[in-house]
C-alpha positions as CSV (number, residue, x, y, z in Angstrom):
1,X,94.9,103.9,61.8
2,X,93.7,106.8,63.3
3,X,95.1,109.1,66.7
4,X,92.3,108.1,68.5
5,X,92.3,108.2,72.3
6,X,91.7,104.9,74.1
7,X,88.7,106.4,75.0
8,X,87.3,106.7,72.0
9,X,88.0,102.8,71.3
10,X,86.4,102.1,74.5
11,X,83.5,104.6,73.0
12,X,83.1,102.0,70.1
13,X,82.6,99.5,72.3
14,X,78.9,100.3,73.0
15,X,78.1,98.1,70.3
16,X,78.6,95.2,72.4
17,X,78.7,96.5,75.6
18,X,75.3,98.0,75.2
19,X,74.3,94.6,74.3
20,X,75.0,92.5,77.0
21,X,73.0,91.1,79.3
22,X,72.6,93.1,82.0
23,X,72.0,92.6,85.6
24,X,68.5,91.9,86.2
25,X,66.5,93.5,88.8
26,X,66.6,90.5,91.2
27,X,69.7,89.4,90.3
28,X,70.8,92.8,91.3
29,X,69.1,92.8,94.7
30,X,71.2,89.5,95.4
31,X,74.3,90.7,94.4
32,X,73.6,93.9,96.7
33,X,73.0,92.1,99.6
34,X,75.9,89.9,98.9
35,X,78.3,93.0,98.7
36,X,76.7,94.3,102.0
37,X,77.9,91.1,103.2
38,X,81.6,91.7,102.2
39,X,81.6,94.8,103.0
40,X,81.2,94.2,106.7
41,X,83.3,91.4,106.7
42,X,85.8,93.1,105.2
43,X,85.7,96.3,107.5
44,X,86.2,93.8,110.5
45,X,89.5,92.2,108.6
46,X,90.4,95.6,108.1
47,X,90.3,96.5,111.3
48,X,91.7,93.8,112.7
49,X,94.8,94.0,110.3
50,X,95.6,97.6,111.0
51,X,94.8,96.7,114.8
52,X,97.6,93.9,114.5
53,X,100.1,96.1,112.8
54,X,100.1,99.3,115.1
55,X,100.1,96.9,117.9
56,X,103.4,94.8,116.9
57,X,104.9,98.1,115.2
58,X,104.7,99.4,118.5
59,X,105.8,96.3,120.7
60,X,108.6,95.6,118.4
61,X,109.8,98.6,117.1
62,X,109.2,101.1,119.8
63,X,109.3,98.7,123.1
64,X,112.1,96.7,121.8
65,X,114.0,98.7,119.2
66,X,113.3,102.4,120.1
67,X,112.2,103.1,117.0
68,X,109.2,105.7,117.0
69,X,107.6,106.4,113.3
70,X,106.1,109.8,112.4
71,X,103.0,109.5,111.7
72,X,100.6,111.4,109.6
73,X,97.4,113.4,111.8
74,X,95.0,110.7,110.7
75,X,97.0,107.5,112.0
76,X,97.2,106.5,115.5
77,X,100.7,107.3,116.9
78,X,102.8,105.6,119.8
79,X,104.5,108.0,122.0
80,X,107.9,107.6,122.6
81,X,108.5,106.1,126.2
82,X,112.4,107.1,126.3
83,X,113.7,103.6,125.2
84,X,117.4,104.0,123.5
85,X,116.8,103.4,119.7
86,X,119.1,100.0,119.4
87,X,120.9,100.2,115.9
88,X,121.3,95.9,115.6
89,X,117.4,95.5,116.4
90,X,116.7,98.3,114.3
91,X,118.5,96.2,111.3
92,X,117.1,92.6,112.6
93,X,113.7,93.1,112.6
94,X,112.4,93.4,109.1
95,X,114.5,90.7,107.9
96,X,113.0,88.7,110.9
97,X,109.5,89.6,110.0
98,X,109.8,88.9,106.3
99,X,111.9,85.5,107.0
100,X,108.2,84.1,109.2
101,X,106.0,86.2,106.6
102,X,107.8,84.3,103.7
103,X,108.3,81.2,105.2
104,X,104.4,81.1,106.2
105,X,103.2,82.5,103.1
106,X,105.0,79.8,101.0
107,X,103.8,77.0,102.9
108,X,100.6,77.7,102.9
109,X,99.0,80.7,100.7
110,X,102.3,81.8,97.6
111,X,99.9,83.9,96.0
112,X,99.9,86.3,99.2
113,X,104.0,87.1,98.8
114,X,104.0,90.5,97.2
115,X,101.6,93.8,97.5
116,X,98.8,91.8,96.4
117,X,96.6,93.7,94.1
118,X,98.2,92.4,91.3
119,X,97.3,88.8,92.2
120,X,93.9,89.9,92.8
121,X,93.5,91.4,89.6
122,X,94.8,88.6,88.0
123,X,92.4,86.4,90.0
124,X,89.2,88.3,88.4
125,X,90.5,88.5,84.8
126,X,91.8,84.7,84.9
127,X,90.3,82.8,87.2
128,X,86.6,83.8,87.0
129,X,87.2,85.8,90.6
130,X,87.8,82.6,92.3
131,X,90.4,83.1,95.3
132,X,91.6,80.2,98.1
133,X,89.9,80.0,100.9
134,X,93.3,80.9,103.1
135,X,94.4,83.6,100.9
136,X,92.6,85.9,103.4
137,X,94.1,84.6,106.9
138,X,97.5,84.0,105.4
139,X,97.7,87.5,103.6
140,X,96.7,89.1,106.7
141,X,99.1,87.2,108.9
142,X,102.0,88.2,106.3
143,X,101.5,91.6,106.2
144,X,101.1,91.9,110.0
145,X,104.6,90.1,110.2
146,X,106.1,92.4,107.6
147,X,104.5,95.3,108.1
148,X,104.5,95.1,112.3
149,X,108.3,94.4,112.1
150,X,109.4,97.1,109.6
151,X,108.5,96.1,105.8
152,X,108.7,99.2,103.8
153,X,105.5,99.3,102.5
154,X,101.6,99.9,102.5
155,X,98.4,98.5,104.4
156,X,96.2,99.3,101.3
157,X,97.4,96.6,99.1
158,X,97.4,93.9,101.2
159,X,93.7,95.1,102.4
160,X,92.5,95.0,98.4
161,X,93.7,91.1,98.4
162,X,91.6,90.5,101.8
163,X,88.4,92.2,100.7
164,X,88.2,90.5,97.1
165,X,89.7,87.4,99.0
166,X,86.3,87.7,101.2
167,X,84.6,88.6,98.1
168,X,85.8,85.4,96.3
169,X,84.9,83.0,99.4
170,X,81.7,84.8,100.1
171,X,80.7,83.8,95.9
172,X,81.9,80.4,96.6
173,X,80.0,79.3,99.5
174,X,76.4,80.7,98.3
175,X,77.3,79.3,94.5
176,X,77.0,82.0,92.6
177,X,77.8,82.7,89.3
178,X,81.2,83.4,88.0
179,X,79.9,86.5,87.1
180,X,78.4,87.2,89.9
181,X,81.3,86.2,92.1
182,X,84.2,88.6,90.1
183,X,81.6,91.5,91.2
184,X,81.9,90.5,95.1
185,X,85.4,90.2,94.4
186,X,85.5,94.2,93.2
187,X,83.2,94.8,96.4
188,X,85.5,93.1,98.8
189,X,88.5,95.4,97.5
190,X,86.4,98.7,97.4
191,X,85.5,97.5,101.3
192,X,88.9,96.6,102.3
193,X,90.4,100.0,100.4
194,X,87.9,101.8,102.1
195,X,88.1,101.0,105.5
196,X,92.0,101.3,105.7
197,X,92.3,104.2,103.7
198,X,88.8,105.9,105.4
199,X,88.3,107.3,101.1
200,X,85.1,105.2,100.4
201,X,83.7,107.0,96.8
202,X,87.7,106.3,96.3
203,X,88.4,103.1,96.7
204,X,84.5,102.5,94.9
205,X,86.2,103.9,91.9
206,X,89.2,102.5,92.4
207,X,87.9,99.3,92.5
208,X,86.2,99.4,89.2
209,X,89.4,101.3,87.3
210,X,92.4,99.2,88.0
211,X,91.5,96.2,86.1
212,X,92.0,97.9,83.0
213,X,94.2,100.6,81.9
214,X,91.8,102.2,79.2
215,X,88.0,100.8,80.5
216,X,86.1,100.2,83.8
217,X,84.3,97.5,85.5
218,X,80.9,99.5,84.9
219,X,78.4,96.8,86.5
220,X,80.6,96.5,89.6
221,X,80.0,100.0,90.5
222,X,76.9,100.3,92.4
223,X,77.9,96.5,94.3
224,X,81.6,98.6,94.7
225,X,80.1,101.8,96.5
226,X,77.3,99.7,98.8
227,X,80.4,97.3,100.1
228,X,82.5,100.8,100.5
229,X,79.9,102.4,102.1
230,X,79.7,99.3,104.9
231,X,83.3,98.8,105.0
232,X,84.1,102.1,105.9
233,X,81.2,102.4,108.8
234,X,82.3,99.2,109.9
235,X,86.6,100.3,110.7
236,X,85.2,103.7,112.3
237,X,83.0,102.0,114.7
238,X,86.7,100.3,115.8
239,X,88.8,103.8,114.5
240,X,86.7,106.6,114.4
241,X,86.2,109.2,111.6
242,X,88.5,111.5,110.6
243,X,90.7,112.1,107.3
244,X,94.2,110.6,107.0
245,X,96.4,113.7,106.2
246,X,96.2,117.2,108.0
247,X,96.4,120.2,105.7
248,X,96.0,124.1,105.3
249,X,92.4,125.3,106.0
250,X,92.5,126.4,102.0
251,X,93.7,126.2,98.7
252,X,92.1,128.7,96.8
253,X,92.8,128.4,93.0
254,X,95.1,130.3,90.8
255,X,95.5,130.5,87.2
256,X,98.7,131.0,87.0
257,X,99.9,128.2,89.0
258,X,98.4,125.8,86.7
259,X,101.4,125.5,84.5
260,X,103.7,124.2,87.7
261,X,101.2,121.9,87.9
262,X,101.7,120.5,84.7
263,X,105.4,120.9,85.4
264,X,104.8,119.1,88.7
265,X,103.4,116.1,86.8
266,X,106.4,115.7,84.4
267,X,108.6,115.0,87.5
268,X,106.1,113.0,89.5
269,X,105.6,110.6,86.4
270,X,109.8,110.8,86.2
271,X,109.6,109.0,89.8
272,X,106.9,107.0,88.9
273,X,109.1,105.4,86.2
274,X,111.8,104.9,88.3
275,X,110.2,103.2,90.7
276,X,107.9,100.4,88.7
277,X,111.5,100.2,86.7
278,X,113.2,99.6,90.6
279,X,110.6,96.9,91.7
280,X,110.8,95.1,88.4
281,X,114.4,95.0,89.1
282,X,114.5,93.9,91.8
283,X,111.8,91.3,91.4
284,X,113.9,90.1,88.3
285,X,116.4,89.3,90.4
286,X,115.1,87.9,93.0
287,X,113.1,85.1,91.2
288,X,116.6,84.9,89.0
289,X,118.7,83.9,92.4
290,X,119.3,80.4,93.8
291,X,117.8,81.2,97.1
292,X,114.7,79.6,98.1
293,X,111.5,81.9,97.5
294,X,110.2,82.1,101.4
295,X,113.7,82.9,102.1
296,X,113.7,85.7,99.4
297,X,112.1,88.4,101.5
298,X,114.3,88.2,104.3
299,X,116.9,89.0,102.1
300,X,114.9,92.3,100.9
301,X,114.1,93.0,104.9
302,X,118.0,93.0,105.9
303,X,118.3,95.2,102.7
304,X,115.4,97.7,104.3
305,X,117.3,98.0,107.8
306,X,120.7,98.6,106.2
307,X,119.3,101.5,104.4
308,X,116.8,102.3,106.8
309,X,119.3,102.9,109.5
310,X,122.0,105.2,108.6
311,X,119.1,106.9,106.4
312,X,117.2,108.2,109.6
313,X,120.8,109.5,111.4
314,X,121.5,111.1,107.6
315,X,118.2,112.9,108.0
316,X,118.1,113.6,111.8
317,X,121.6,115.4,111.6
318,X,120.3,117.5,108.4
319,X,117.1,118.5,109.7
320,X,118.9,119.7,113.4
321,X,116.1,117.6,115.5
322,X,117.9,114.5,116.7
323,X,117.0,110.7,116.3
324,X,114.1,111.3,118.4
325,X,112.2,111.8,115.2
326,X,111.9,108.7,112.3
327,X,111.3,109.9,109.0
328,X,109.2,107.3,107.6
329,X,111.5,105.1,105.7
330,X,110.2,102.0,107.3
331,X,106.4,101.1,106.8
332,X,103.3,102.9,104.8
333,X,105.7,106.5,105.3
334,X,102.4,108.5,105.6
335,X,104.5,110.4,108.5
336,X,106.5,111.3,105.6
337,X,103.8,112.6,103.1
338,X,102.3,114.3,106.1
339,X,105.5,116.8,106.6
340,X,105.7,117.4,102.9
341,X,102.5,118.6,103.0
342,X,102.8,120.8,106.4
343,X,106.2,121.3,105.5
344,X,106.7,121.3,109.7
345,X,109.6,122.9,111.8
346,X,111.1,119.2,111.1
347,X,112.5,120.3,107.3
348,X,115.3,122.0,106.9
349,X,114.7,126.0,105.5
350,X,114.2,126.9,102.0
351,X,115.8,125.0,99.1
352,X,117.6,122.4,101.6
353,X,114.1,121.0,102.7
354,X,113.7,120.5,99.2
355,X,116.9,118.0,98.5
356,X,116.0,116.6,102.3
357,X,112.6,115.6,100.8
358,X,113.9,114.5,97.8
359,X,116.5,112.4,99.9
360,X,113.8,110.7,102.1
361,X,112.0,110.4,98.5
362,X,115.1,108.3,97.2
363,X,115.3,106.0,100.3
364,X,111.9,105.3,100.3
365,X,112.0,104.3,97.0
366,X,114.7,101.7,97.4
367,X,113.2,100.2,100.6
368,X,110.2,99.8,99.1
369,X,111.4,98.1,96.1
370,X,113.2,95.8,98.0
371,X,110.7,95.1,100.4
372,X,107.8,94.1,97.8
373,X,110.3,92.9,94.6
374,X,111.7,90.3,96.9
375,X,108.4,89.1,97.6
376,X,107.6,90.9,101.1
377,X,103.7,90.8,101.6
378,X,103.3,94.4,101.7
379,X,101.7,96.6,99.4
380,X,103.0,99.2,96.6
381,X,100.1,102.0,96.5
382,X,100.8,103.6,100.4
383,X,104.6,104.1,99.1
384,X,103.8,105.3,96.0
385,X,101.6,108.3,97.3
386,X,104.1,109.1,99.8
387,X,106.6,109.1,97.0
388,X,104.2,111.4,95.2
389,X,103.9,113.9,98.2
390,X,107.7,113.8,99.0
391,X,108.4,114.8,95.1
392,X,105.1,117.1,95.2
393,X,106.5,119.0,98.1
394,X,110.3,119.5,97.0
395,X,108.8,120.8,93.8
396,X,106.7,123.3,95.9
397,X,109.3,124.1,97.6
398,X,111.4,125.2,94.5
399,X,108.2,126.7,92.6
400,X,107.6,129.2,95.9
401,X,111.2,130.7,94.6
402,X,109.5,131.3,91.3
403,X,105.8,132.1,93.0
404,X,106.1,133.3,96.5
405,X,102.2,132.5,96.4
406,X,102.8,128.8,96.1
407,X,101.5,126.6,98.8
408,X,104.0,123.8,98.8
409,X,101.3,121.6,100.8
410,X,99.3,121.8,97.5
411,X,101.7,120.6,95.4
412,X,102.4,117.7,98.0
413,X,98.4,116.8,97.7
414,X,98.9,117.0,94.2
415,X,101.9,114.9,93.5
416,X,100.3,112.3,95.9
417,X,97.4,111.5,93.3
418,X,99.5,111.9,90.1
419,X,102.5,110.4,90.7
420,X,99.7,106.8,91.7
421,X,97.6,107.4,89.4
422,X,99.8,107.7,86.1
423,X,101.7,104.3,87.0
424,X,98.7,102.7,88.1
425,X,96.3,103.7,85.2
426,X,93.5,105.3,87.4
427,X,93.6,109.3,87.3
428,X,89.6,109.4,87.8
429,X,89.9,107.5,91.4
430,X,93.3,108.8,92.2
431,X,91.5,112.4,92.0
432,X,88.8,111.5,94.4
433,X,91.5,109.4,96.7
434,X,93.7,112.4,97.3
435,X,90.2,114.5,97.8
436,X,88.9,112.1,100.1
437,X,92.6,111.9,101.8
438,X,92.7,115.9,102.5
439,X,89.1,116.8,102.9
440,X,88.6,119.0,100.1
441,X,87.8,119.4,96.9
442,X,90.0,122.7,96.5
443,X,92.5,121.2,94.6
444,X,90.1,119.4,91.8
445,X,91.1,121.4,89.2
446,X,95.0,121.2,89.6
447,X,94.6,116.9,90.5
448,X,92.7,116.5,87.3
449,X,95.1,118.5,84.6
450,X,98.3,116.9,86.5
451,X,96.3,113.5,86.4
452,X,95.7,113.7,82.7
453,X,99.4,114.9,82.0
454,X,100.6,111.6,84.0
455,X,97.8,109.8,82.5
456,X,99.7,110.0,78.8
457,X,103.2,110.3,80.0
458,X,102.9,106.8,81.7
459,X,101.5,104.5,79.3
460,X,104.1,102.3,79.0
461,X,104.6,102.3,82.6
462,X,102.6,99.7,84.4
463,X,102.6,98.7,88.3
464,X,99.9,96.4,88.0
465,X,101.0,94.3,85.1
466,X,98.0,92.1,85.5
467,X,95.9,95.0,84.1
468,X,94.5,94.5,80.8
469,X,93.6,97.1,78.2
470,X,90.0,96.9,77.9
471,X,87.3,94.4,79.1
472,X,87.7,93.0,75.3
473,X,91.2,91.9,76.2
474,X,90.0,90.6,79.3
475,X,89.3,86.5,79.8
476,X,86.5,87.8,82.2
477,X,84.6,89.2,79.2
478,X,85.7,86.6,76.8
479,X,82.6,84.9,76.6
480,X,80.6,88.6,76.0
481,X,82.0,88.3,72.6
482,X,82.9,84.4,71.9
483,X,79.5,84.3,70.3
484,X,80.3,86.4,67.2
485,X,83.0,83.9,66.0
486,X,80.0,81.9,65.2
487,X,78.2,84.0,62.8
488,X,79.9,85.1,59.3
489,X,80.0,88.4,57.9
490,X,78.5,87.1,54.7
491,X,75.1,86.4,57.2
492,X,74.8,89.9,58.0
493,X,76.3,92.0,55.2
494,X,73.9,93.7,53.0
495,X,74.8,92.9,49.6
496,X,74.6,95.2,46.4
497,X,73.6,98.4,48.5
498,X,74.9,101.6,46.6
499,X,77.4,103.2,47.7
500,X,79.5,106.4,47.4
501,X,83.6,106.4,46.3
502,X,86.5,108.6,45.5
503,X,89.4,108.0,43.2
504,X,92.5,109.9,45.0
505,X,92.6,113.1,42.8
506,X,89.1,113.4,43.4
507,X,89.2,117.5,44.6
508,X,87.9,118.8,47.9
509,X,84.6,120.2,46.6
510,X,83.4,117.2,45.3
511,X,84.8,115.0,48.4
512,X,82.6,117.2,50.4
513,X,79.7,116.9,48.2
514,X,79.5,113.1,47.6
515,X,79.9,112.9,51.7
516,X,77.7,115.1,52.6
517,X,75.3,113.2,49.9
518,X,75.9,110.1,51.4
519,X,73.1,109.1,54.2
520,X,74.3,106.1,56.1
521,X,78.1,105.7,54.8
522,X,80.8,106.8,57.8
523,X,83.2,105.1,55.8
524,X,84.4,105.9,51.9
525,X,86.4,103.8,49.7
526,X,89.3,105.4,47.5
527,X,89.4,102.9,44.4
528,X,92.0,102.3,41.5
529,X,90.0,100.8,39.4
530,X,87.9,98.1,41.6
531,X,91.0,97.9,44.1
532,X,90.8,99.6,47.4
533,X,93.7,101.6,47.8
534,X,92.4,103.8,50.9
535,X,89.5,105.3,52.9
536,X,88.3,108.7,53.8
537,X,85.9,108.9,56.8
538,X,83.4,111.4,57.3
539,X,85.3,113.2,59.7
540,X,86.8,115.3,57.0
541,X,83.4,116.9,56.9
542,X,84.4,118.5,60.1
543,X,87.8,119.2,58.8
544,X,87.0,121.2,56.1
545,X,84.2,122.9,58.2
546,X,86.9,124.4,60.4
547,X,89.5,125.1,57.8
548,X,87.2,125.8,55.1
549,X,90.3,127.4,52.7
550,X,91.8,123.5,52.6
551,X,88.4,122.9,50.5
552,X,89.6,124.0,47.4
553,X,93.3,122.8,47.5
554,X,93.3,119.7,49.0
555,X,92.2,116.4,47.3
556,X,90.9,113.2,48.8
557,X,94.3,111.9,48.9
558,X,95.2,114.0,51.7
559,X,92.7,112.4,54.1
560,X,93.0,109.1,52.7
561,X,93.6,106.2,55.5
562,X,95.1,102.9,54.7
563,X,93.0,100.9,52.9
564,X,91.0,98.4,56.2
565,X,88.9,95.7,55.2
566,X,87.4,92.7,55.8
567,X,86.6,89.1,53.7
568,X,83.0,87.9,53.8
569,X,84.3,84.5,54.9
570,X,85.2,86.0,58.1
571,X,83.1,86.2,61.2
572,X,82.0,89.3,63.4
573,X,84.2,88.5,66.2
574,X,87.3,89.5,63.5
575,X,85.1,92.3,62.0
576,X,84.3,93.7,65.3
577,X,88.1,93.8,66.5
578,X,89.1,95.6,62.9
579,X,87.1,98.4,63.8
580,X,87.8,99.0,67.6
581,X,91.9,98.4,66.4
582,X,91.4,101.5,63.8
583,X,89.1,103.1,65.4
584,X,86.3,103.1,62.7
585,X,82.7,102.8,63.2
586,X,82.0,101.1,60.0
587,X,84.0,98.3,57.6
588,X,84.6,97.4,54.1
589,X,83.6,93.9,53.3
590,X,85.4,92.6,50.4
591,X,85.3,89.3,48.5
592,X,88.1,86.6,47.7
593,X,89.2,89.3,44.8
594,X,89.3,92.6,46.9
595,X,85.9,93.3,45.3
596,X,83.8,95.8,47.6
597,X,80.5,93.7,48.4
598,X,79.0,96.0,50.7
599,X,79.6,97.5,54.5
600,X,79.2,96.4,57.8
601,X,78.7,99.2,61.3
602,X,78.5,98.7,65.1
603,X,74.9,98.6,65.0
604,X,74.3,96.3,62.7
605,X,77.1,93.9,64.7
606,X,75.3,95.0,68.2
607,X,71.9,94.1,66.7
608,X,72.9,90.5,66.0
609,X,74.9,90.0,69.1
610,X,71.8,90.8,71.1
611,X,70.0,88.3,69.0
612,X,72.3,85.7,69.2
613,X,72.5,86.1,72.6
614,X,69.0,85.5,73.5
615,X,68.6,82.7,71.5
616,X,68.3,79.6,74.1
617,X,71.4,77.9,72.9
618,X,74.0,79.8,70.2
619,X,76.5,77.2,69.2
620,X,80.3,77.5,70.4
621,X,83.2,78.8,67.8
622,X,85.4,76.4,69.2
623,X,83.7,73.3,70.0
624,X,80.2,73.7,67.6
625,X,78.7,72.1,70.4
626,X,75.5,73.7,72.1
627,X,76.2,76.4,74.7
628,X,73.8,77.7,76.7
629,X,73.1,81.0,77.9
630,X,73.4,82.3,81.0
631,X,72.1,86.1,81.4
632,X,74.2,85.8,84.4
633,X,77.5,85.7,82.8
């Protein structure tokens, strides 16, 4: 009803969410030394996975296939030993790896086939945080496989569905609560993010955004930053310190750069689109096709080497350096982000590096896509930033013909975190990520107005379809709010309390007055009669405080809303989701006949959730059988 901004629906919220049960103080101890727990354990499986990968990426694609990645400052980096790149090997391999991945993933762990944080996010909303005991070895023995042998994709992904696997198993064997055990499941992918990726206030914050495209996971924070914390101390004692990407000592901030930025964003949510709309596709077809589903991925590795191949000669002969260099098409690509941002001898001069970026941009694209849409256990957020960097730096590249002061480094940095962050529906982490990733905090200010740009140009573009809206659409938080179906509106409503309405040539003046009389109404009823034809919040109050000449022209027509109601034979649960649909703060309560019988707000609906809620045993909607209540949940 109105152009509010989800975060002003998830602002009306409060009246429940303030409501619930909260953590208890020894309940919260627990739950912190339980995500301590996972976090260590989920720094060692981190470890251990990026251990396993460097070690077969460099047994079988440098030993026996000549194949030497570049590699971003941050990574550890085979050196080349002088073996003969061989083209058939080159081809073989990631079809070979994603044939065992596939065929072991199917046997034994199906939910592990594909990036992974999507299943995992479907495992908190759905399935009370409750993961398989396996899903943990067999995801990590997948991705090794794919990843080791040449998957185009990420490490990160497949670390998120290890850590909230850990989580998951961790809340299983000390029989906790299913409340309890979806926050170890956020703490085991903040840990697992965090170790791998070495951005621990990132992947904290990451952790609690991605379930939702408009909310957070608010009580998971402080488990999600402890398990983070561990995580990450945990790989370095194994990795060492250091951040993943090298960059320019600064990036001082300029004014008149910021509409680039905005420029910048445009194009990396353009990509974005292109390439959830490229995995979907080829995901559709792959589930579509008669061939069996462990046998599925193989399909998408052969695709990877046949495009992988002819890709790196294509890119060696442009950029003048020889085949001795491999330009990222094959695994995480970070080697890739790395030379957009330190746009290195490697790129060709002037506005030819900029189509050779965009080049490596377009293969990496399609080997991801076919990697992960045919099912290949790798994960989707390492591509995507190196797609953001590779886009980031070609625009640089053609904005330092505009701006000779343009750093196209900066822009790389800056494409990273929007171009992830507008498909993924997390701008606040994907600011911190890309900070964490470089360093610094220099380029803040840029991240966040490209973020929030890619932020509203992506809304209907979703690489985690397993997100939900808000934590009211969630299953998780079903039960938060089951408890108002329950009670009726005629309970609660207070009857026969005077009120203030408008008719609709009612003139400004007097709109202003009787609103300005009123002292509890947010909400005023335009009549015909006794029928409600419309409603005019308060907000016009404002309206015609900062364009105070529409006060004697205007009549309450003009701000009138369609009429929103509700019947007093309905229960909060339906009163509540009228108001955080139209974003109001208050409701009309009518009768049978459409007759006003009085008004019901967010406090008065949080006040009588709260006592409901501590009552020893509410009764169920569904079943009107005794339910009792666990502060736990």
């Amino acid at each position: 009803m109105t152009n509010e901004s989800p975060g002003r629906l998830a602002a009306v919220y409060r009246a429940i969410a303030a409501s619930t049960p909260q953590l208890d103080l020894q309940i919260l101890g627990r739950v912190l030394l339980h995500a301590a727990l996972v976090g260590a354990a989920a720094g060692v499986i981190g470890a251990a996975f990026v251990g396993s990968v460097e070690w077969l990426e460099h047994a079988v694609l440098g030993t026996l296939a000549g194949y030497v990645p570049l590699c971003a400052a941050g990574e550890s980096c085979p050196q080349p030993d002088g073996t003969t790149l061989r083209p058939w090997l080159f081809v073989v391999c990631p079809a070979l790896g994603a044939l065992l991945a596939g065929a072991i993933a199917h046997r034994y762990a199906p939910e592990t086939l594909g990036g992974g944080a999507d299943a995992t996010i479907e495992a908190f909303h759905s399935r009370g945080g409750a993961m398989r005991r396996r899903s943990a070895p067999m995801k990590l023995v997948a991705s090794v496989l794919t990843l080791g042998m040449g998957g185009s994709g990420g490490r990160e992904g497949p670390t998120m569905q290890m850590g909230g696997a850990i989580g998951a198993l961790v809340g299983l064997v000390l029989r906790v609560s299913a409340r309890e055990r979806r926050l170890l499941l956020v703490a085991g992918m903040a840990a697992g993010m965090a170790a791998v990726f070495r951005t621990p206030l990132g992947a904290a914050l990451l952790a609690v955004e991605v379930f939702h495209r408009d909310d957070f996971e608010s009580d998971a924070l402080v488990p999600a930053v402890l398990a983070s914390v561990v995580g990450y101390s945990v790989f370095t004692v194994f990795f060492g310190e250091g951040v993943l990407f090298a960059h320019a000592p600064r990036y001082p901030f300029t004014l008149r750069h910021l509409p680039l930025y905005v420029g910048l964003a445009i194009a990396a949510s353009a990509t974005g689109a292109v390439f959830v709309r490229a995995l979907e596709y080829v995901r559709r077809k792959a589930q579509a096709s008669r061939v069996p589903p462990w046998c599925r991925p193989a399909i998408g590795g052969l695709a990877v080497g046949a495009i992988a191949f002819p890709g790196i000669y294509l890119l060696a002969h442009w950029s003048s350096v020889g085949v001795g260099h491999r330009f990222g098409i094959v695994g995480g690509g970070y080697g890739a982000a790395q030379l957009a941002i330190t746009q290195g001898t490697l790129l060709p001069p002037g506005l030819q590096g900029a189509g050779f970026l965009m080049t490596l941009a377009a293969l990496k694209l399609v080997a991801t896509a076919c990697t992960v849409g045919s099912g290949g256990s790798a994960g989707d957020f390492g591509p995507s930033l190196t797609l953001g960097a590779l886009v980031g730096g070609a625009f640089g590249i053609v904005a330092q013909r505009v701006d000779p002061s343009v750093d196209p480094g900066a822009f790389a940095l800056v494409g990273m975190g929007t171009l992830y962050g507008g498909i993924a529906h997390v701008p606040l982490a994907a600011v911190v990520l890309v900070c964490e990733l470089a360093g610094s905090y220099d380029l803040l200010v840029p991240l966040m107005l490209a973020g929030g740009v890619a932020f509203v140009l992506c809304r209907r573009v979703n690489l985690y379809p397993a997100q939900r809206a808000s934590r009211r659409e969630s299953p998780a938080h079903a039960s938060d709010l089951d408890v108002l179906r329950a009670v009726s509106i005629r309970d609660v409503v207070v009857p026969s309390r005077p009120f203030e309405s408008l008719e609709r040539n009612t003139p400004g003046p007097e709109v202003l007055r009787r609103i300005s009389a009123s002292t509890w109404q947010d909400v005023f009823p335009v009549l015909e009669g006794r029928k409600l034809v419309g409603v005019v919040t308060s907000d016009v109050v404002r309206t015609l405080a900062t364009s105070p000449e529409l006060e004697h022209v205007a009549i309450a027509e003009d701000f009138m809303h369609p009429p929103v109601s509700v019947r007093e034979d309905a229960d909060l649960h339906a009163a509540l989701a009228a108001m955080l649909d139209n974003g109001l703060r208050e409701i009309i309560v009518v009768d049978s006949n459409g007759s006003i019988v009085g008004f019901l707000d967010e406090s008065e609906v949080g006040a009588v959730y709260h006592k409901v809620t501590q009552e020893p045993a509410p009764a169920s909607a569904a079943t009107g059988t005794p339910r009792p209540h666990d502060p736990r949940k």
